[in-house]
Predicted model as a PDB file, atoms N, CA, C, CB and O in Angstrom, pLDDT in the B-factor column:
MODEL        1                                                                  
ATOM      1  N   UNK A   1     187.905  56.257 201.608  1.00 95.00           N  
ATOM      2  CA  UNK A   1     188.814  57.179 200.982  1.00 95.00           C  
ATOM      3  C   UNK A   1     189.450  56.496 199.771  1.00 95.00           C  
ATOM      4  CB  UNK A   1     189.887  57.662 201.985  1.00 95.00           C  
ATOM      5  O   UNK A   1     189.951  55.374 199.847  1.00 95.00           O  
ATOM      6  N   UNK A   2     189.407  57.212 198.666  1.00 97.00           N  
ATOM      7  CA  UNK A   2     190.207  56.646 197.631  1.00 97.00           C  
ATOM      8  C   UNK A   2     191.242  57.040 197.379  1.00 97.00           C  
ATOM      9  CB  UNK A   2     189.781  56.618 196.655  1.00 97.00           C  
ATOM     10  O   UNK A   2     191.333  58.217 197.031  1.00 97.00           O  
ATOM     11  N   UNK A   3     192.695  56.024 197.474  1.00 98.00           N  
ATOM     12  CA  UNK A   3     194.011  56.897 197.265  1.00 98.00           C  
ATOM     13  C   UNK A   3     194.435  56.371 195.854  1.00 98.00           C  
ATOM     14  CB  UNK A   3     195.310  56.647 198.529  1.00 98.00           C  
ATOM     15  O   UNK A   3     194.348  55.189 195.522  1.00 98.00           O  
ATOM     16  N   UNK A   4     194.999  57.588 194.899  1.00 98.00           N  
ATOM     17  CA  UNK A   4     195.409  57.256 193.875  1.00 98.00           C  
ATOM     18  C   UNK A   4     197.177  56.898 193.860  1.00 98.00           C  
ATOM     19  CB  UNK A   4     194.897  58.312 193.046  1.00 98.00           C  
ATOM     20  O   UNK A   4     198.062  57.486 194.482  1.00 98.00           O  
ATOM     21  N   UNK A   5     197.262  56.063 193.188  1.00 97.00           N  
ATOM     22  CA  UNK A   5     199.042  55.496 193.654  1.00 97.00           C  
ATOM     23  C   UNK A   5     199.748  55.356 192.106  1.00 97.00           C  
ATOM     24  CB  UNK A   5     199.123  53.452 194.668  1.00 97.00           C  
ATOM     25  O   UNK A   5     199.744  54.249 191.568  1.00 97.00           O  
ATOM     26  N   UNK A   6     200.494  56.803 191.256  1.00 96.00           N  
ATOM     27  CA  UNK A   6     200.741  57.006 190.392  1.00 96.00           C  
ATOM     28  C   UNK A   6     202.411  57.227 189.933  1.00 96.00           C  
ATOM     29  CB  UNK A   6     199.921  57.775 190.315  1.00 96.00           C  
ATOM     30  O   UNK A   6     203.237  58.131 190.053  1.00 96.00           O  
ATOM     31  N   UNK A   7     202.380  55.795 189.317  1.00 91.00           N  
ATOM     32  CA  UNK A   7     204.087  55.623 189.017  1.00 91.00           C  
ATOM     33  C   UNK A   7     204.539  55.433 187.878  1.00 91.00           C  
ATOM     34  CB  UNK A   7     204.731  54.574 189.606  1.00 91.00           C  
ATOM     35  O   UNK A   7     203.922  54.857 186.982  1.00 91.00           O  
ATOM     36  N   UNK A   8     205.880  55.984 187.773  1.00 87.00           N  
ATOM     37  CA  UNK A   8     206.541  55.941 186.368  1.00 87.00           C  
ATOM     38  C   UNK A   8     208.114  56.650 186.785  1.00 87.00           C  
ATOM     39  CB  UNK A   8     205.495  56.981 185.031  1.00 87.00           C  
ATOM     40  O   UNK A   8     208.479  57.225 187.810  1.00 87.00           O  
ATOM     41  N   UNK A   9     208.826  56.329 185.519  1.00 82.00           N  
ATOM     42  CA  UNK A   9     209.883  56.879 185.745  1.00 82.00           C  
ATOM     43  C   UNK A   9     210.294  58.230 185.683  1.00 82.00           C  
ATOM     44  CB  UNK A   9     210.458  56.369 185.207  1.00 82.00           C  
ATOM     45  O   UNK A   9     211.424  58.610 185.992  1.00 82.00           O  
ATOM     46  N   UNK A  10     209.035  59.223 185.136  1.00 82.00           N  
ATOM     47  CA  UNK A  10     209.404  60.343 185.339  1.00 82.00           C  
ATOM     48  C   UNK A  10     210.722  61.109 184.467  1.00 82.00           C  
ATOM     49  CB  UNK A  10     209.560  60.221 186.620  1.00 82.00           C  
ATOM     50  O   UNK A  10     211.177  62.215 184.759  1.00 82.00           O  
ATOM     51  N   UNK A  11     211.016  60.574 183.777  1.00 78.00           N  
ATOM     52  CA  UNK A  11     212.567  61.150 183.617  1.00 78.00           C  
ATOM     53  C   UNK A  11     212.747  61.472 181.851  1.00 78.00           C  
ATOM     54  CB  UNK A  11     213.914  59.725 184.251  1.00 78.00           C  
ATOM     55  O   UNK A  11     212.845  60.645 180.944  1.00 78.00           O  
ATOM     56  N   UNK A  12     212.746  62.719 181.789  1.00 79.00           N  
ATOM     57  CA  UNK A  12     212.411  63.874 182.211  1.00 79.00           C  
ATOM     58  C   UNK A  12     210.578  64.079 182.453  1.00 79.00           C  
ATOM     59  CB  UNK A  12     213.099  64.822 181.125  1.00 79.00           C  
ATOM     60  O   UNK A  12     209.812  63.648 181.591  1.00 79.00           O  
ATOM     61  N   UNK A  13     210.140  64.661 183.504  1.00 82.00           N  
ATOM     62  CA  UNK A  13     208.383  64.646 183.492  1.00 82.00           C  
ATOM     63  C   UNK A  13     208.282  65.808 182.583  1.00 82.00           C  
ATOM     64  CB  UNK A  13     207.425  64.940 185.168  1.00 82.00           C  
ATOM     65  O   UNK A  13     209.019  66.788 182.482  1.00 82.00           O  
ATOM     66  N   UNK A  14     207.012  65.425 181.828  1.00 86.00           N  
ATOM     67  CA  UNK A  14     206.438  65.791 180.771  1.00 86.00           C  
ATOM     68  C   UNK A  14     204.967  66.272 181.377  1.00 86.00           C  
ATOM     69  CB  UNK A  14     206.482  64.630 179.691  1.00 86.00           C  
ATOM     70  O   UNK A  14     204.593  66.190 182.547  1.00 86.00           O  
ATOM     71  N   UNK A  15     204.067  66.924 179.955  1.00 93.00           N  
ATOM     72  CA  UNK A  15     202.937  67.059 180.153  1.00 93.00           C  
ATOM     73  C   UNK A  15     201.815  66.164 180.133  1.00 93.00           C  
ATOM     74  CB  UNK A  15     202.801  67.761 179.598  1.00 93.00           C  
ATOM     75  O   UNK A  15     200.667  66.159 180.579  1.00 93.00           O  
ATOM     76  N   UNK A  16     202.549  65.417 179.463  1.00 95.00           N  
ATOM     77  CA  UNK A  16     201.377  64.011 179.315  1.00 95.00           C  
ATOM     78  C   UNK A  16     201.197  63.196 180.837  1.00 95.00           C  
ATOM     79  CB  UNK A  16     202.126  62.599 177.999  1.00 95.00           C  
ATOM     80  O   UNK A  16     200.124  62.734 181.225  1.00 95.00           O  
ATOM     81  N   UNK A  17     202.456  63.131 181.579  1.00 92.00           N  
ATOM     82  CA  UNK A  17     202.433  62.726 182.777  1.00 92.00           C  
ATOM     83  C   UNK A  17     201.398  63.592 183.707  1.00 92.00           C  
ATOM     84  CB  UNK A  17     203.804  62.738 183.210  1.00 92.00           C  
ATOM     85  O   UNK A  17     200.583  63.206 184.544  1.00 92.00           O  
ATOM     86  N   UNK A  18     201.672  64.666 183.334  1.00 93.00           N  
ATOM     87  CA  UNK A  18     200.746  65.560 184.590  1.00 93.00           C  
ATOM     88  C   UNK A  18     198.919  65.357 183.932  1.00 93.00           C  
ATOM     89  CB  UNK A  18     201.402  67.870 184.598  1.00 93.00           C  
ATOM     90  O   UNK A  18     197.943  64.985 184.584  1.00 93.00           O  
ATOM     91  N   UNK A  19     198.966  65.667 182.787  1.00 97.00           N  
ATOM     92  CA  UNK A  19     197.462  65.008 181.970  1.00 97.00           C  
ATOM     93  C   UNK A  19     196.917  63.774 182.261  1.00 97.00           C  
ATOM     94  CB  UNK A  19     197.602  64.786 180.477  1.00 97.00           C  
ATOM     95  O   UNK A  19     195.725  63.684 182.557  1.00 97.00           O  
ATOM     96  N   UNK A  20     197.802  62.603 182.203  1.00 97.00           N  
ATOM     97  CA  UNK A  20     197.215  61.220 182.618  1.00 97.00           C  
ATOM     98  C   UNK A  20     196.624  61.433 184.094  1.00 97.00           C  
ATOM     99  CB  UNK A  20     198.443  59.959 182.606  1.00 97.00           C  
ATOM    100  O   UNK A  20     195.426  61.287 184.338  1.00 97.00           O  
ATOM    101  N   UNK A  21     197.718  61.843 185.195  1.00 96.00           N  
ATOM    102  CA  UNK A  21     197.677  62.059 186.342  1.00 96.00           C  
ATOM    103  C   UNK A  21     196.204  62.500 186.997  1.00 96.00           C  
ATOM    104  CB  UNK A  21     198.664  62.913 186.465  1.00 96.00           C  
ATOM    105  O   UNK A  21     195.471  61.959 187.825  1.00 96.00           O  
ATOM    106  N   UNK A  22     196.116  63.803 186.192  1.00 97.00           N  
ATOM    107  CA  UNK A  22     195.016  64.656 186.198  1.00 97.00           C  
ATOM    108  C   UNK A  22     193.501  63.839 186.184  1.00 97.00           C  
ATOM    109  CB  UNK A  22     195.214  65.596 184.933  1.00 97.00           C  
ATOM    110  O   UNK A  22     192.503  63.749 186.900  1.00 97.00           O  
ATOM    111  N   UNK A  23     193.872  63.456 185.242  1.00 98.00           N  
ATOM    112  CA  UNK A  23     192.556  62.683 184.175  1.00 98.00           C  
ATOM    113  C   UNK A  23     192.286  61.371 185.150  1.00 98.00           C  
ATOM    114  CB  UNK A  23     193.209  62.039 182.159  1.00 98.00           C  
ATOM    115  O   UNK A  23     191.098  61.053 185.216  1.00 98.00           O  
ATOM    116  N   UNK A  24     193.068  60.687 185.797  1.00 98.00           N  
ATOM    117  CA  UNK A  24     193.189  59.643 186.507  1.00 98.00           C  
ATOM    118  C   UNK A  24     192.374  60.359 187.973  1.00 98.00           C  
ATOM    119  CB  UNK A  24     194.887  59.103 186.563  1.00 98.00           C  
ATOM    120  O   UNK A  24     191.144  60.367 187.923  1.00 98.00           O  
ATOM    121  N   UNK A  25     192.910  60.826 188.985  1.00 98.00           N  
ATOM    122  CA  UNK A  25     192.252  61.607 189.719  1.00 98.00           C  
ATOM    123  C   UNK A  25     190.995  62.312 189.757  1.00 98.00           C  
ATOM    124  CB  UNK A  25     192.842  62.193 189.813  1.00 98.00           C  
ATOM    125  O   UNK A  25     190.342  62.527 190.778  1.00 98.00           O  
ATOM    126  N   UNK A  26     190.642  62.718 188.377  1.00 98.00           N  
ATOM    127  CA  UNK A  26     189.141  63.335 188.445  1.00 98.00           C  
ATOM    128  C   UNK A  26     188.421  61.917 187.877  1.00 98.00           C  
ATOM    129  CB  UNK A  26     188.826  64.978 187.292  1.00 98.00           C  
ATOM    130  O   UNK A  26     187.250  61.799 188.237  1.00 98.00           O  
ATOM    131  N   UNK A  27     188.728  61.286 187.394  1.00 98.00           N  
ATOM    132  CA  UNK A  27     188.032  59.843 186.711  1.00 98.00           C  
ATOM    133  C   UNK A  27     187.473  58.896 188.231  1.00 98.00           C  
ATOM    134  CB  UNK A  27     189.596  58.696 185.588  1.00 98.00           C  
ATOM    135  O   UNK A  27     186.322  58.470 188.330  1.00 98.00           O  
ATOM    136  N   UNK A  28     188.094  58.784 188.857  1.00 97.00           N  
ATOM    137  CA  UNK A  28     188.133  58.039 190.000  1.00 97.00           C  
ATOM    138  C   UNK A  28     187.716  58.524 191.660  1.00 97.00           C  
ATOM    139  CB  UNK A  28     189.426  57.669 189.923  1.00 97.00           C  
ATOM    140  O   UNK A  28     187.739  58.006 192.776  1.00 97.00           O  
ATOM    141  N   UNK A  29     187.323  59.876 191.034  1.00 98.00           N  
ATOM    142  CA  UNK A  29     186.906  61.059 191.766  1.00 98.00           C  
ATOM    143  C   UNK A  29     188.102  60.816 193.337  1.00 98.00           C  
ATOM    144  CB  UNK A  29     184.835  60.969 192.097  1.00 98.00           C  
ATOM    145  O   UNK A  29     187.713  60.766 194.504  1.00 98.00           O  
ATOM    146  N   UNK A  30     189.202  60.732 192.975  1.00 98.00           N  
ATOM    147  CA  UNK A  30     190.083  60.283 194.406  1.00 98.00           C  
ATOM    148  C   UNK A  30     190.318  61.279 195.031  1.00 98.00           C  
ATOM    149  CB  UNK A  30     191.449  59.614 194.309  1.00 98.00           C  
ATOM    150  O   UNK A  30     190.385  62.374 194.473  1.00 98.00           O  
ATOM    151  N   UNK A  31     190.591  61.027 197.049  1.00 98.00           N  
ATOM    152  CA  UNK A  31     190.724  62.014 197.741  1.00 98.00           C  
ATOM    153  C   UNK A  31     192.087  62.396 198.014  1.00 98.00           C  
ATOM    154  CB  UNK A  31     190.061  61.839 198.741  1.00 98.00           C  
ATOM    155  O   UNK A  31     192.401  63.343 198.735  1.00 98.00           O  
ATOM    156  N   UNK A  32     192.928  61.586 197.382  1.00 98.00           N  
ATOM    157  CA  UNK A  32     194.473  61.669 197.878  1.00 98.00           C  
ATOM    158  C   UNK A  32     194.859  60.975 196.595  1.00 98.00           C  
ATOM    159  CB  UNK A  32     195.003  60.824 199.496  1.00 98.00           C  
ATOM    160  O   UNK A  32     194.123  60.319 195.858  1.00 98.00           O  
ATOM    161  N   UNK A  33     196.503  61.309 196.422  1.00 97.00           N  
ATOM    162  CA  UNK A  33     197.195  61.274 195.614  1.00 97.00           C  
ATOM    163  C   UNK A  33     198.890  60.781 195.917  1.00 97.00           C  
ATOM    164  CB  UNK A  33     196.910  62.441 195.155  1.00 97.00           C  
ATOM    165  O   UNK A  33     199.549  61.575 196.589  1.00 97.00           O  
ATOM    166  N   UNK A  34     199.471  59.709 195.514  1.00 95.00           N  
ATOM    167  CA  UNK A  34     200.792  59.749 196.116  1.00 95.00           C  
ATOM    168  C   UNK A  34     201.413  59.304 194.756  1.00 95.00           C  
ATOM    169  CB  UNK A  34     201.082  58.746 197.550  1.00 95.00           C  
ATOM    170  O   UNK A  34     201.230  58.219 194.205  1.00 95.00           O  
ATOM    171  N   UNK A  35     202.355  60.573 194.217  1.00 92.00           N  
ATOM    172  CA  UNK A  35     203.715  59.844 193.266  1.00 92.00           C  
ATOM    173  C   UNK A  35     204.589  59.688 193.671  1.00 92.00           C  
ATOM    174  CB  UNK A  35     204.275  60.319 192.261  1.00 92.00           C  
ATOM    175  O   UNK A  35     205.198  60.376 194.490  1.00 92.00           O  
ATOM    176  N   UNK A  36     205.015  58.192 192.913  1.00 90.00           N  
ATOM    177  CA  UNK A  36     205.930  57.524 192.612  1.00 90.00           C  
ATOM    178  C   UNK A  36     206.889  57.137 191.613  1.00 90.00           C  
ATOM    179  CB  UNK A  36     205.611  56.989 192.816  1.00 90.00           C  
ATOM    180  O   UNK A  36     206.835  56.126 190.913  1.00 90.00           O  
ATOM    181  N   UNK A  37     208.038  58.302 191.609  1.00 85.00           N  
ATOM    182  CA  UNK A  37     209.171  57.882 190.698  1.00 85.00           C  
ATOM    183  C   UNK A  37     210.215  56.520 190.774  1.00 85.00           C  
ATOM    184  CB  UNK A  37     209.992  58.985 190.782  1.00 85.00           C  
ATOM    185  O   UNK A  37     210.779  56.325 191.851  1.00 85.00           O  
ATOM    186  N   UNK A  38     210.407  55.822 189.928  1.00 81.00           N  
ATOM    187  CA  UNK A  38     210.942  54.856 189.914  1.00 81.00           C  
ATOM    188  C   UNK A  38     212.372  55.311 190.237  1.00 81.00           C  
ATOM    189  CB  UNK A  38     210.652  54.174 188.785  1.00 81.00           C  
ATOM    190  O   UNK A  38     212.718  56.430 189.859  1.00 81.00           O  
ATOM    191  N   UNK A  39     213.260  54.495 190.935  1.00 75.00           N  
ATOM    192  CA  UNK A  39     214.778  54.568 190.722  1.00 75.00           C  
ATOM    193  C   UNK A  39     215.539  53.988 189.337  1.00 75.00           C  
ATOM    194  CB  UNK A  39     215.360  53.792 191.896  1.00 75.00           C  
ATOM    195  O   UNK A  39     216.606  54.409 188.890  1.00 75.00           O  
ATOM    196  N   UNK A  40     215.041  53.340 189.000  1.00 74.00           N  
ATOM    197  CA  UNK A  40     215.927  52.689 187.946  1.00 74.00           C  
ATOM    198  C   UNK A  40     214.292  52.526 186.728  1.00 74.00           C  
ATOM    199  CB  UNK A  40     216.952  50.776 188.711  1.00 74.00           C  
ATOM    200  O   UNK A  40     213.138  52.319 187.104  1.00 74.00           O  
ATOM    201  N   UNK A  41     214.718  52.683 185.486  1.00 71.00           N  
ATOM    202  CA  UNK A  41     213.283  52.372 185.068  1.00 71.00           C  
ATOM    203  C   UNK A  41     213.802  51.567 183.744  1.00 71.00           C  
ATOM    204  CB  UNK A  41     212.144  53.863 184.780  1.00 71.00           C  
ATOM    205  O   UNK A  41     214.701  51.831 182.946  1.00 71.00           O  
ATOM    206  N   UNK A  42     212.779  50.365 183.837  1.00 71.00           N  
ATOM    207  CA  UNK A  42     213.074  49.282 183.114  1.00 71.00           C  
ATOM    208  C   UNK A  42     212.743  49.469 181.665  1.00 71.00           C  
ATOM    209  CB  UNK A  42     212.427  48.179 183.664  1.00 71.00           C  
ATOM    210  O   UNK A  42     212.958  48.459 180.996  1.00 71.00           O  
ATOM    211  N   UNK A  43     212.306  50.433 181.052  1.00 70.00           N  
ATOM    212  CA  UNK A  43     212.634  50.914 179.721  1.00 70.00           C  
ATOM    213  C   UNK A  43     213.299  51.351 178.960  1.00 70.00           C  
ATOM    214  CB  UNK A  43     212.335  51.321 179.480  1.00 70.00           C  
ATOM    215  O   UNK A  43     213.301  50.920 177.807  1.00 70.00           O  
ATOM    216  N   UNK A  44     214.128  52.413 179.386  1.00 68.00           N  
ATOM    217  CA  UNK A  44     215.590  52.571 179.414  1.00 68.00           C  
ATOM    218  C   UNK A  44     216.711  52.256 179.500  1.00 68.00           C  
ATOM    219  CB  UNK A  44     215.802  52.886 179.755  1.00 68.00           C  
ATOM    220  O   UNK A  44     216.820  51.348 180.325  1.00 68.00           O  
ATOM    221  N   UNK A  45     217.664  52.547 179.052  1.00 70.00           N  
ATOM    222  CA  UNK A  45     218.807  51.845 178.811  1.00 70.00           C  
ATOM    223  C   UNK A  45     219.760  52.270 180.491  1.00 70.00           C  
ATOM    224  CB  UNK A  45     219.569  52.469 177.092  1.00 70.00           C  
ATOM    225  O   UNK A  45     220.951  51.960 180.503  1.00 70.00           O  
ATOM    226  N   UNK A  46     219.318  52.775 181.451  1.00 62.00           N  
ATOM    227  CA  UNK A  46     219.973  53.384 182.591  1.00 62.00           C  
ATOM    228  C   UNK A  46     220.395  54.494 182.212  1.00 62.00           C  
ATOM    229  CB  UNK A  46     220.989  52.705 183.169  1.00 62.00           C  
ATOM    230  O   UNK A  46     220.182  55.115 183.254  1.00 62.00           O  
ATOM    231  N   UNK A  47     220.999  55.519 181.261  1.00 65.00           N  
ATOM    232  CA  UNK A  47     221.029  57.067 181.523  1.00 65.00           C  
ATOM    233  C   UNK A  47     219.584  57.529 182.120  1.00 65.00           C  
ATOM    234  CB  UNK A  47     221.360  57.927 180.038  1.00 65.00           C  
ATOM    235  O   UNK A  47     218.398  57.319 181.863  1.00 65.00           O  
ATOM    236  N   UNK A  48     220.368  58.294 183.087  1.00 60.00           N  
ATOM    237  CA  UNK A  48     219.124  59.247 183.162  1.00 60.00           C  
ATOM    238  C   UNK A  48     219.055  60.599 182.496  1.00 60.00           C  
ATOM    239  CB  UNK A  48     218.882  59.544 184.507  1.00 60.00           C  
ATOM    240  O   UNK A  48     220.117  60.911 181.957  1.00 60.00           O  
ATOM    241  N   UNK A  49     218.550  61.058 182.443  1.00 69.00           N  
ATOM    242  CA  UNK A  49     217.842  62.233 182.045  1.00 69.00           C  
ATOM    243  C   UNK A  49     218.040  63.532 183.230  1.00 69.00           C  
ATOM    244  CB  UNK A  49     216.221  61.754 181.850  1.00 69.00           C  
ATOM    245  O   UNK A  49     218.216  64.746 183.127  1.00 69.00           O  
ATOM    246  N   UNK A  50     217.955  62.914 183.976  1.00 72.00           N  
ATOM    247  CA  UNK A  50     216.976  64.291 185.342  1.00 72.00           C  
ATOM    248  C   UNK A  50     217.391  63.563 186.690  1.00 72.00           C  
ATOM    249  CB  UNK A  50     214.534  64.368 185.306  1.00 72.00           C  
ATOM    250  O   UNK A  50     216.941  62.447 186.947  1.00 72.00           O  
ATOM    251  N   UNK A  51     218.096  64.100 187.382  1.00 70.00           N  
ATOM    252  CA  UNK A  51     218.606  63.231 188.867  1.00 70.00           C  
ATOM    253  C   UNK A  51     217.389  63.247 189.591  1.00 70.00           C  
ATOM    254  CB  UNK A  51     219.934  63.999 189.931  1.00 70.00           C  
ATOM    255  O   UNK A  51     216.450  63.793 189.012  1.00 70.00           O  
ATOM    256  N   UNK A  52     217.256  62.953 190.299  1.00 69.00           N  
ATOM    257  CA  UNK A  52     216.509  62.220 191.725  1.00 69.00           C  
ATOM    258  C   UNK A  52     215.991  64.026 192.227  1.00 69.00           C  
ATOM    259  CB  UNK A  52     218.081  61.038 193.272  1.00 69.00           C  
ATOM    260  O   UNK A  52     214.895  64.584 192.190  1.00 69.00           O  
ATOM    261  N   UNK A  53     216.992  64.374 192.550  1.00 73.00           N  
ATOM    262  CA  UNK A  53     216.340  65.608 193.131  1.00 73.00           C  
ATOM    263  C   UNK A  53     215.681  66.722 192.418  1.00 73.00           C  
ATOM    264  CB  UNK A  53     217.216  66.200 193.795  1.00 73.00           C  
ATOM    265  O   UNK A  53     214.898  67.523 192.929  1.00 73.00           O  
ATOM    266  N   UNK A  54     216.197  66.685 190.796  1.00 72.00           N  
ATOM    267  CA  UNK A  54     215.195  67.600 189.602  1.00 72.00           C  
ATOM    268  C   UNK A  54     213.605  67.071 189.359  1.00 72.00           C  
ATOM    269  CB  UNK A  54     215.983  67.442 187.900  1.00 72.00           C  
ATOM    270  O   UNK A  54     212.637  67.822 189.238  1.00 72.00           O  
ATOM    271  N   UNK A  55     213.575  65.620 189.316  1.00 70.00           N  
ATOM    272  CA  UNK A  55     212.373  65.072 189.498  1.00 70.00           C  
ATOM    273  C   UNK A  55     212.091  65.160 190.228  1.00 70.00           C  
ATOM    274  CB  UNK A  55     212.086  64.231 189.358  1.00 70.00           C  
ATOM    275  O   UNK A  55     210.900  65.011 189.954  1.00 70.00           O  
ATOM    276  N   UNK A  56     212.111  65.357 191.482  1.00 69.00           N  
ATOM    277  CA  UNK A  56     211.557  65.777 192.839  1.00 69.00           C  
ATOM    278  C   UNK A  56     210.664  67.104 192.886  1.00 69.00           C  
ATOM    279  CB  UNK A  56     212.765  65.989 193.795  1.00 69.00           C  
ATOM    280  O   UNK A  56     209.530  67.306 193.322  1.00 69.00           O  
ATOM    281  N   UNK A  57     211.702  68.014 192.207  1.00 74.00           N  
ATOM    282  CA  UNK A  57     211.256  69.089 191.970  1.00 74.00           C  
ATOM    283  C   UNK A  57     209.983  69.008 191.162  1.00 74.00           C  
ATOM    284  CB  UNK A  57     212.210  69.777 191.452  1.00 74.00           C  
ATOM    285  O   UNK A  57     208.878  69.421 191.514  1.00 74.00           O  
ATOM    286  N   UNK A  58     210.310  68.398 189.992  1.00 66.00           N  
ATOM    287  CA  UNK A  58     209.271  68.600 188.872  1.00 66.00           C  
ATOM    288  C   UNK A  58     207.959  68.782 188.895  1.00 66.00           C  
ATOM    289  CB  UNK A  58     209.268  67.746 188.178  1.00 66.00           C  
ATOM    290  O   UNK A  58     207.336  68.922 187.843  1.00 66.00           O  
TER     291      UNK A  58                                                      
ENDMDL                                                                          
END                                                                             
């Protein structure tokens, strides 16, 4: 089984996120999928954008 394990900070998720995602999954022909939003993301200055539970949603 191939699991794909796809992380980032998410904040705010975009289309490019769901495109990479996409593109990653059919590339690797994988049977499973698990995202992973970061809590704190080391590119940013710490505002967030989008709480914990809007990205959840997203």
């Amino acid at each position: 089984m191939k699991i794909l394990i796809f992380g980032g900070a998410f904040n705010p998720v975009h289309k490019e996120h769901i495109n990479m995602f996409a593109a990653a999954f059919k590339e690797l022909s994988c049977d499973r999928a698990y995202v992973i939003p970061t809590a704190i993301s080391p590119h940013k200055n710490g505002q967030m954008q989008a709480g914990d539970i809007h990205r959840l949603q997203m």
